[in-house]
FIKOLRO-183173 format. One line per 4 residues: their letters; for each residue x, y, z of N, C-alpha, C. Coordinates in pm, 1 decimal, always signed. Layout:
# residues N
A> X:Y:Z:X:Y:Z:X:Y:Z; ...
***
This chain:
# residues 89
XXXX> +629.1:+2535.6:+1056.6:+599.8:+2395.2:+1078.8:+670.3:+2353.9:+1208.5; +577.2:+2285.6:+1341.6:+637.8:+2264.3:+1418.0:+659.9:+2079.8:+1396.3; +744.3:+2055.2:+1550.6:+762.4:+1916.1:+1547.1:+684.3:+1803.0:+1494.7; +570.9:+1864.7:+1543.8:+479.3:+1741.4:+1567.2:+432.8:+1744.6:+1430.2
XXXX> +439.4:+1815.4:+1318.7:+393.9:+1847.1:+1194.8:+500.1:+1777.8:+1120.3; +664.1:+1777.8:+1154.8:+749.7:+1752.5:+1076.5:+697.4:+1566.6:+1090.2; +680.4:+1527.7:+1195.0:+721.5:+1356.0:+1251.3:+535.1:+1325.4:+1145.3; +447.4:+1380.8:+1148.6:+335.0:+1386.5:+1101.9:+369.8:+1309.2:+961.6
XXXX> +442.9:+1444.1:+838.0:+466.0:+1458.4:+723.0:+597.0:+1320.9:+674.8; +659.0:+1334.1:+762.2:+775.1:+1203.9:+761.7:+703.9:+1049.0:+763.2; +588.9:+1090.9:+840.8:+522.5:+949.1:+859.2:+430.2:+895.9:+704.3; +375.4:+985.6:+708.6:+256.2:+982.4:+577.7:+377.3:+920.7:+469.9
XXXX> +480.4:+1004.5:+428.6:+581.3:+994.7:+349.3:+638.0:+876.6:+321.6; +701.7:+793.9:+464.1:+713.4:+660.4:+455.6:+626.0:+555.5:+426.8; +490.6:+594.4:+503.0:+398.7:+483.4:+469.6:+367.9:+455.8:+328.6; +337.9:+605.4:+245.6:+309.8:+612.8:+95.8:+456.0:+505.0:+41.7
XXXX> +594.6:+555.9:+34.6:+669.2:+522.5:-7.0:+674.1:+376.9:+14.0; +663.7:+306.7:+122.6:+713.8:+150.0:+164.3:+509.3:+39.0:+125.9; +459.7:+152.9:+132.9:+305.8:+77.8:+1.6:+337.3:+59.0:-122.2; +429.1:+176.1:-201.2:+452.6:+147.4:-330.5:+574.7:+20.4:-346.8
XXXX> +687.6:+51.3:-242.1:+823.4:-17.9:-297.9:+752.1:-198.3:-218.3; +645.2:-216.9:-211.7:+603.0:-358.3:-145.1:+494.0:-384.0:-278.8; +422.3:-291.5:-353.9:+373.2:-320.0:-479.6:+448.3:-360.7:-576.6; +585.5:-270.4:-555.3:+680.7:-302.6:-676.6:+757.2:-409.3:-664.7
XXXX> +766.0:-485.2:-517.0:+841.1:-625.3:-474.7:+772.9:-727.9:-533.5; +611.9:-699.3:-532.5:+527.4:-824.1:-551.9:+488.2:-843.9:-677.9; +515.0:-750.0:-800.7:+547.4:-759.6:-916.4:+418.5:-691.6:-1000.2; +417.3:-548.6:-939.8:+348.4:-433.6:-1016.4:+224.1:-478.4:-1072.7
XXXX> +170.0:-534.9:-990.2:-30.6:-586.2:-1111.5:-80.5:-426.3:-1036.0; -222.7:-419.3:-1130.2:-296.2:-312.0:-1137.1:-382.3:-308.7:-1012.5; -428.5:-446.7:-1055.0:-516.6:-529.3:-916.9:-485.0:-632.8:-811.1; -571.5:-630.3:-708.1:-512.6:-728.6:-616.8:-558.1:-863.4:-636.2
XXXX> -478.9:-939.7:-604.1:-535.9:-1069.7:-605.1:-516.2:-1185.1:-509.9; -653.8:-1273.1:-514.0:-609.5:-1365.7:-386.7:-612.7:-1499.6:-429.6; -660.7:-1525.8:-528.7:-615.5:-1613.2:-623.0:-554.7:-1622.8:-761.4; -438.6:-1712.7:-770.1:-386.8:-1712.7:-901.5:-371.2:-1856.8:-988.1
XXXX> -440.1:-1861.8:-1146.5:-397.6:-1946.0:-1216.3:-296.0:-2023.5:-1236.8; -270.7:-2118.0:-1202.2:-150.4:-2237.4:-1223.9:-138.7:-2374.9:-1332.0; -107.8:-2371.2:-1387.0:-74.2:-2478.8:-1502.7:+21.0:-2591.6:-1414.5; -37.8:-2715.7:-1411.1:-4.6:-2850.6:-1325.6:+32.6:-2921.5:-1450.1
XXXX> +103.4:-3030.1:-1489.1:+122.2:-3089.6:-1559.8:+130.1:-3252.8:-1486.6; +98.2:-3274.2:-1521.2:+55.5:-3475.4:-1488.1:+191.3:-3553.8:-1518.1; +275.2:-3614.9:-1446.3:+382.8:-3666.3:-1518.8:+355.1:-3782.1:-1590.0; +247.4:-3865.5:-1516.3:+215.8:-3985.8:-1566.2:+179.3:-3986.5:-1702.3
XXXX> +25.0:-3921.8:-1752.5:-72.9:-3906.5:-1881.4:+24.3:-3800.2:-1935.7; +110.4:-3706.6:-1922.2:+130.0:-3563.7:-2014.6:+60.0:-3505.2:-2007.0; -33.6:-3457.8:-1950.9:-166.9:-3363.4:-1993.3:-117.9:-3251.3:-1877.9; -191.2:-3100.4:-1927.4:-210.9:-3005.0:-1799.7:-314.7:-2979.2:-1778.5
XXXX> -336.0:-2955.1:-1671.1:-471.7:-2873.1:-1598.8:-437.6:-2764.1:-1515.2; -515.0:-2685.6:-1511.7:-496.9:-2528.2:-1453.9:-589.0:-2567.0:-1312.8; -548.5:-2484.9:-1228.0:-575.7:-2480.3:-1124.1:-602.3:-2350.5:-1035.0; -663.2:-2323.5:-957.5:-679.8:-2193.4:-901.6:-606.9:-2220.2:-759.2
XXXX> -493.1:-2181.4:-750.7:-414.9:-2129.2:-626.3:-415.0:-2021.1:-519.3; -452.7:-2025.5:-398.5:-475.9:-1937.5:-306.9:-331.7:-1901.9:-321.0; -312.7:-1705.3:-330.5:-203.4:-1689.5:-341.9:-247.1:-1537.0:-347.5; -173.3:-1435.8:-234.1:-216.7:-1314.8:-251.0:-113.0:-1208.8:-295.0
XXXX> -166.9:-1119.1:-423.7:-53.1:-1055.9:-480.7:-112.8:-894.0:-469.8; -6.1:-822.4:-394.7:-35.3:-665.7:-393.1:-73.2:-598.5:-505.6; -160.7:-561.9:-528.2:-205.4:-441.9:-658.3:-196.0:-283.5:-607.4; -162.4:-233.8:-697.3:-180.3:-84.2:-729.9:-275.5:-15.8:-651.6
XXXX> -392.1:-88.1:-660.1:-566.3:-36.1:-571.9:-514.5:-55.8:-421.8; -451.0:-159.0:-347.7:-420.6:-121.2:-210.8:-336.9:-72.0:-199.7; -242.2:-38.4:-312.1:-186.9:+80.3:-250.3:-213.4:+236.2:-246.6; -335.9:+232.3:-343.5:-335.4:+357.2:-357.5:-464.7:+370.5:-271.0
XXXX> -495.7:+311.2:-242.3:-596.1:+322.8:-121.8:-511.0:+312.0:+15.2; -419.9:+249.0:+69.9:-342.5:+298.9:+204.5:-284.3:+453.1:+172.2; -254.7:+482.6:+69.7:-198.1:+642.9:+75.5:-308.8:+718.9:+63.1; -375.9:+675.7:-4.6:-481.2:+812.3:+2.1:-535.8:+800.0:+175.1
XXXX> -535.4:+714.7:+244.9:-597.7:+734.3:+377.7:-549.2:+757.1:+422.9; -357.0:+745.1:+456.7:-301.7:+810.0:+505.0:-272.1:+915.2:+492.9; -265.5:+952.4:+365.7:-255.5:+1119.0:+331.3:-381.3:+1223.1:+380.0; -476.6:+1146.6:+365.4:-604.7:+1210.4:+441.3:-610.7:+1230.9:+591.6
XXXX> -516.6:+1131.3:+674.7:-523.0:+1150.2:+809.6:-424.3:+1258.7:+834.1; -335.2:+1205.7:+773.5:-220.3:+1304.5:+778.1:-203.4:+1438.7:+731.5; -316.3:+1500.3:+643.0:-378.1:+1614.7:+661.8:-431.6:+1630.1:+753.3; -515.7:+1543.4:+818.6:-611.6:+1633.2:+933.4:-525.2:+1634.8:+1034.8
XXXX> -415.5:+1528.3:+1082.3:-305.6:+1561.6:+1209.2:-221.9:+1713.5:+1174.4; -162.4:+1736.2:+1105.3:-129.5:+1847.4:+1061.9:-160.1:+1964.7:+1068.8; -316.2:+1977.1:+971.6:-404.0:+2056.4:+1041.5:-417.8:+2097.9:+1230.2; -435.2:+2002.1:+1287.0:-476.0:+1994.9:+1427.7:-345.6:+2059.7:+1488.1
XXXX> -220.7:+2000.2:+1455.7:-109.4:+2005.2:+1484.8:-20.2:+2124.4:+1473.4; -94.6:+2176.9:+1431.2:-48.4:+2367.3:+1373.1:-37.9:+2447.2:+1494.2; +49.4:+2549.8:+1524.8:+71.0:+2622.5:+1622.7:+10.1:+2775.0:+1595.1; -95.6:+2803.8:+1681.7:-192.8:+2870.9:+1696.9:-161.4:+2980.3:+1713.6
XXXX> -206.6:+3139.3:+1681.6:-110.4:+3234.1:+1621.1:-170.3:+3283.1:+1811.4; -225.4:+3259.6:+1847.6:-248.4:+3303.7:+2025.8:-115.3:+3238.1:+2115.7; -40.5:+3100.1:+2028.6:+51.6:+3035.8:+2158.4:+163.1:+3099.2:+2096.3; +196.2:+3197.1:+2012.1:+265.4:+3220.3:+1954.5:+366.5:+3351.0:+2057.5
X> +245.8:+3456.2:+2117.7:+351.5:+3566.1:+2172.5:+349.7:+3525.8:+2296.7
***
């Protein structure tokens, strides 16, 4: 494994890793979401009403869709990136 293979594999590695630990900041849902349910309460009447809040929360699916594409590129750099048994002697 040369350089350019090690900085390759380090990269993929971080990106996978800092997709998951930003899923696990935003509080582990399955799915993503760009809106979320809110319960308002009226001070005046007492009553609640729910509301739909623009509000975007990381899911599981983008992350496992940024790693799988990066892991896919980052196979083919790798691949490419291989030292050729001709530059070798």
């Amino acid at each position: 494994m040369n350089k350019k293979q090690k900085v390759v594999l380090v990269t993929v590695l971080a990106i996978i890793v800092l997709s998951l630990v930003v899923w696990i900041a935003s509080g582990t849902e399955i799915f993503t979401k760009t809106q979320v349910l809110v319960e308002q309460k009226d001070e005046l009447f007492g009553w609640t009403e729910k509301k739909w809040v623009d509000k975007f929360i990381w899911g599981l699916d983008l992350s496992g869709a940024i790693s799988g594409i990066s892991f896919l590129i980052g196979a083919i750099l790798f691949f490419f990136f291989r030292t050729k048994k001709s530059e070798r002697n």
